[in-house]
C-alpha positions in Angstrom: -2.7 20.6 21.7 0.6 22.5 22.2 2.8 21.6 24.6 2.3 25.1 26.1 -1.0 25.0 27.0 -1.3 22.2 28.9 -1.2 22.1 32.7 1.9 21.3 35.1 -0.6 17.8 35.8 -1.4 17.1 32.4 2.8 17.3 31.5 3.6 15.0 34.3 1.0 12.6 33.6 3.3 12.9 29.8 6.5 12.2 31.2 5.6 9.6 33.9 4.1 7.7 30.6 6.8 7.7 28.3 9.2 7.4 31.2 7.2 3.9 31.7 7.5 3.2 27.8 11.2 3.9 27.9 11.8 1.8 30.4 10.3 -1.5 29.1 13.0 -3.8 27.6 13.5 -6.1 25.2 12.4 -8.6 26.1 9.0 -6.6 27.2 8.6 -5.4 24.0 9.0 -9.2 22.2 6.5 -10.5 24.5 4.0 -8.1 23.1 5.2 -8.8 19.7 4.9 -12.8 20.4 0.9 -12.2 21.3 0.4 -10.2 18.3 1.4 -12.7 16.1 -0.3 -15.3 18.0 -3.7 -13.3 17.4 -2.3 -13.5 13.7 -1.2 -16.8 13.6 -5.0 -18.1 15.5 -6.8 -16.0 12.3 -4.9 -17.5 10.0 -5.4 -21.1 11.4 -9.2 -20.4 11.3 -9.5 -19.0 8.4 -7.1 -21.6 7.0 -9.7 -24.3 8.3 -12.8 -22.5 6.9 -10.5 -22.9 3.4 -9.7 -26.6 3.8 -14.0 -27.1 4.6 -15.0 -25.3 1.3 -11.5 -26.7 -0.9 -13.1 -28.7 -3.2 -15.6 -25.9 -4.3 -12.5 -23.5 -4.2 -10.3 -25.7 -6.3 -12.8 -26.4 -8.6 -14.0 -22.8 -9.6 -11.0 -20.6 -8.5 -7.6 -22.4 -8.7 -9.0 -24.2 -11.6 -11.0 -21.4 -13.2 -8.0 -19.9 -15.3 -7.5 -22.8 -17.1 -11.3 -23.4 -18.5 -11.9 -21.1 -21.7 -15.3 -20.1 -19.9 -13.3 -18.3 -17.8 -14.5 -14.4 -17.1 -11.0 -12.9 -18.3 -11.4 -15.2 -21.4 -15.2 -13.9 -22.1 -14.1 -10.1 -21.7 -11.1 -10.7 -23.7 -13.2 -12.3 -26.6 -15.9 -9.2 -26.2 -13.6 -6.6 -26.8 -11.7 -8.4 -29.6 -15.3 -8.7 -31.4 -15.5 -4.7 -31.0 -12.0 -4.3 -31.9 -12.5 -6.7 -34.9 -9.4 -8.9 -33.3 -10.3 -12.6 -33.8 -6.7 -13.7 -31.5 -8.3 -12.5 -28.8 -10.9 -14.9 -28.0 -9.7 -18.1 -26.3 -11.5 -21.0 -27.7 -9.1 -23.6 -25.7 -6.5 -23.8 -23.0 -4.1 -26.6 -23.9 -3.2 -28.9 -20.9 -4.2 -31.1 -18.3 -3.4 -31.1 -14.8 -1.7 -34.0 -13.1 0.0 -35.2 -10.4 3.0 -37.2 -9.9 3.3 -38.0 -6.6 1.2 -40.5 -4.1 1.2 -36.8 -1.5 0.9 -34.4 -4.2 -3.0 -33.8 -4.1 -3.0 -33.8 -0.6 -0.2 -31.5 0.3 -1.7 -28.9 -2.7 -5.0 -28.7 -0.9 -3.2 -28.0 2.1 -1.0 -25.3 1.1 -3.6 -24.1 -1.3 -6.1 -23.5 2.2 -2.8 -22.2 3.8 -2.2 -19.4 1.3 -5.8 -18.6 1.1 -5.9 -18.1 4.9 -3.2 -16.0 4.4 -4.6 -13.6 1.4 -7.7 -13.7 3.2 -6.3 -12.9 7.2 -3.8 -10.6 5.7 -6.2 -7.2 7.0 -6.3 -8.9 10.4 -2.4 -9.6 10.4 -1.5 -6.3 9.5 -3.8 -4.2 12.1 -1.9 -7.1 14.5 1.5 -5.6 13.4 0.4 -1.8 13.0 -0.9 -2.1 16.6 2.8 -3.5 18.1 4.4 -0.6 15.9 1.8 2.9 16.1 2.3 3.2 20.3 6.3 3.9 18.9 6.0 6.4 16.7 5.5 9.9 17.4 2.4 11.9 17.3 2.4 13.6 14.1 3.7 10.4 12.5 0.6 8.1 14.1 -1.8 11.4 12.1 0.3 11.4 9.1 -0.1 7.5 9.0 -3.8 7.5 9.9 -5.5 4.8 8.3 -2.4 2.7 7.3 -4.3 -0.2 7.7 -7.7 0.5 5.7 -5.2 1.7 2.6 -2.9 -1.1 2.9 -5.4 -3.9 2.8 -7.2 -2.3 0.0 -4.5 -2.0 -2.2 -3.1 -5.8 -1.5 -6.8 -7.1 -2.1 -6.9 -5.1 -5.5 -3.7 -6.5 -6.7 -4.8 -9.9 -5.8 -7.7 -9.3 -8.1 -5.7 -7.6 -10.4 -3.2 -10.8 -10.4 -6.1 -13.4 -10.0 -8.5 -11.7 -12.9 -5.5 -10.6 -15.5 -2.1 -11.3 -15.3 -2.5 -15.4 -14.5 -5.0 -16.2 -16.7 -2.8 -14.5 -19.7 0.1 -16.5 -18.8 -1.3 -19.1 -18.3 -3.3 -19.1 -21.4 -0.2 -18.1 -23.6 1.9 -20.9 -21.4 -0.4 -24.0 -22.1 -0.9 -23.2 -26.0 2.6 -22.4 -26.9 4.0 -26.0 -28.1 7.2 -26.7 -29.6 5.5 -29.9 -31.5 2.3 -30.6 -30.7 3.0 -34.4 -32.3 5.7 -35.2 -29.7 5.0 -33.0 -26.6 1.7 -33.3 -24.2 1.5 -30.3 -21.8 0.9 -32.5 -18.5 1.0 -30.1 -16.2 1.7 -30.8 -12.7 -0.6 -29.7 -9.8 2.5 -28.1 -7.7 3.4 -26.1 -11.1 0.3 -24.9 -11.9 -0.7 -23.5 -8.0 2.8 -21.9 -7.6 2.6 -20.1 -10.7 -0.8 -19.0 -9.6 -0.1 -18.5 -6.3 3.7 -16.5 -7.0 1.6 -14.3 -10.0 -1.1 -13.2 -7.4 1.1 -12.7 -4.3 3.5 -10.7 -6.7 0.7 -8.2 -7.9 -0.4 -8.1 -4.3 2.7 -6.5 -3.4 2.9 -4.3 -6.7 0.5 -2.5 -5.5 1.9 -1.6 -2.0 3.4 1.0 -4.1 1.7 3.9 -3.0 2.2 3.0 0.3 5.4 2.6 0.2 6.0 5.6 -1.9 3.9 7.4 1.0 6.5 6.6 3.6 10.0 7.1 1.7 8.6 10.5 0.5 7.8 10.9 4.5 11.1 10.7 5.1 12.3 13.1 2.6 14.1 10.1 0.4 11.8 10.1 -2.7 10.3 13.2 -4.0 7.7 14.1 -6.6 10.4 16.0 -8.9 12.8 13.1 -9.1 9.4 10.4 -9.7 8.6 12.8 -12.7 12.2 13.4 -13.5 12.3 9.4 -14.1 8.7 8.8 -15.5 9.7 7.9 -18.7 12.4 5.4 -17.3 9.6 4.0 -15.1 7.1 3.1 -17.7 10.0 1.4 -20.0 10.3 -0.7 -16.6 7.0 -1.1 -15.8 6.5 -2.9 -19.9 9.6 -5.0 -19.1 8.7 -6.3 -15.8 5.0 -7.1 -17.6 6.7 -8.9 -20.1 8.5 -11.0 -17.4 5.8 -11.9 -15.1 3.2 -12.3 -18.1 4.9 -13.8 -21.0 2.2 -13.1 -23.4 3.4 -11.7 -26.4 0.3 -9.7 -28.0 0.6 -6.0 -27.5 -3.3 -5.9 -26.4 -2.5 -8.0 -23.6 0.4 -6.4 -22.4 -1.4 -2.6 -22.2 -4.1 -4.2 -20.3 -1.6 -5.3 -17.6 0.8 -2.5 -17.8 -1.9 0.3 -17.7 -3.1 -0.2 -14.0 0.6 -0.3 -13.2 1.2 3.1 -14.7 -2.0 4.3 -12.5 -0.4 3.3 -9.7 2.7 5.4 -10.9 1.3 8.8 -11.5 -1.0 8.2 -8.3 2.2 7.2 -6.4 3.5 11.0 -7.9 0.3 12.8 -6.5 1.1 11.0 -2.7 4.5 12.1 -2.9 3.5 15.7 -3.9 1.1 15.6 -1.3 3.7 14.3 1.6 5.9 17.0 0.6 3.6 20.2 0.5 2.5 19.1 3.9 6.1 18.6 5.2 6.9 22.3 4.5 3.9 23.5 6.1 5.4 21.7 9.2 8.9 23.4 8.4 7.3 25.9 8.5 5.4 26.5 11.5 8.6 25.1 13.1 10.4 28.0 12.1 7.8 30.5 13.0 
């Protein structure tokens, strides 16, 4: 409602709030911040512990899954090289075994296995904890223009976990444990702690890939990124998008490397329609401001 139509009560009530808000210090506003993240840090712990209860099932048929040929990836991969007539698709083996090297090292991988899958799995919760310490902040029309932060947010980092979990590791590791330099002299013992951070780093990575949009949402917002200059540099962003595919998945098969980089390009263009949309709506606000 404009500020015009409301009562002389209604603007006091106004002022006597944000005159409460402005005078909260610091150290106020960290001991909200501390409770949030103790809420965040409790939902973590929890759902850490439900993680460490069900590990054994979890190692077995996720952590583990990417490296048994039976794995779902594999099977699509090997379906669509039967339609495309492409027998190097089909993954009849993956070429290692896992070990570990240390008296701790099983241990302390299940731990920080649970850990991180507490963490993929609180992440909705922990960033409704940190929207909700920084939304009373921002100004009206920035709370509506950033309506349902949180809903798109967590969507978007749970996608790109799938994305990471069901298509970029499995590739690498695939192409990873079959590329030998003499099969006669080398063994590919892998070692637990290599095999979950690669895992781990390839999901969490894609998880933040696709923030993209959101973060496009927000720079273009601010007026720093515009749709012109993302279609200005399209080109320049796909030959970026293939090279950082062919850094985080080191497969070298062309099929392989569309599959990943497609999604990616998605994002891109859908990145170009937010932007468009930010910026048509920031000159309607220009101008009713100037009427």
């Amino acid at each position: 409602m404009p500020l015009d139509q409301l009562t002389n009560e209604e603007l006091d009530k106004m002022h006597e709030k944000d005159l409460q808000e402005s005078e909260m210090s610091f150290l106020d506003h960290l001991e909200i911040l501390r409770w949030h993240l103790i809420r965040a840090l409790i939902a973590v712990t929890l759902l850490t512990m439900v993680a460490f209860y069900f590990g054994k099932w979890i190692f077995q048929n996720i952590i583990f899954a990417p490296k048994k040929p039976d794995f779902w990836t594999y099977r699509q991969l090997c379906s669509l090289g039967k339609w495309l007539q492409i027998d190097g698709l089909c993954v009849q083996t993956v070429n290692f075994k896992i070990q570990s090297t240390a008296l701790t090292g099983q241990f302390m991988m299940y731990i920080s296995a649970c850990l991180v899958m507490g963490l993929i799995l609180a992440f909705p919760y922990i960033f409704w904890e940190i929207w909700r310490f920084i939304k009373p902040g921002l100004y009206r029309k920035e709370q509506k223009a950033a309506q349902g932060a949180v809903f798109y947010v967590s969507i978007l980092f749970m996608l790109g976990v799938l994305f990471g979990y069901f298509l970029v590791a499995p590739l690498s590791i695939n192409f990873l444990a079959n590329f030998q330099i003499d099969p006669t002299e080398v063994n590919n013992d892998i070692n637990i702690v290599n095999y979950v951070s690669l895992l781990t780093t390839l999901v969490l990575a894609c998880a933040l890939m696709f923030q993209l949009p959101v973060l496009v949402f927000f720079l273009a917002k601010i007026g720093i990124l515009t749709p012109k200059f993302m279609r200005t540099y399209r080109r320049h962003s796909i030959i970026l998008i293939l090279i950082l595919v062919g850094i985080i998945t080191p497969t070298p098969d062309i099929i392989s490397q569309l599959l990943i980089a497609s999604p990616l390009v998605v994002l891109y263009e859908l990145s170009i329609m937010i932007a468009a949309r930010v910026e048509k709506a920031n000159r309607l606000e220009m101008s009713k401001l100037e009427e």
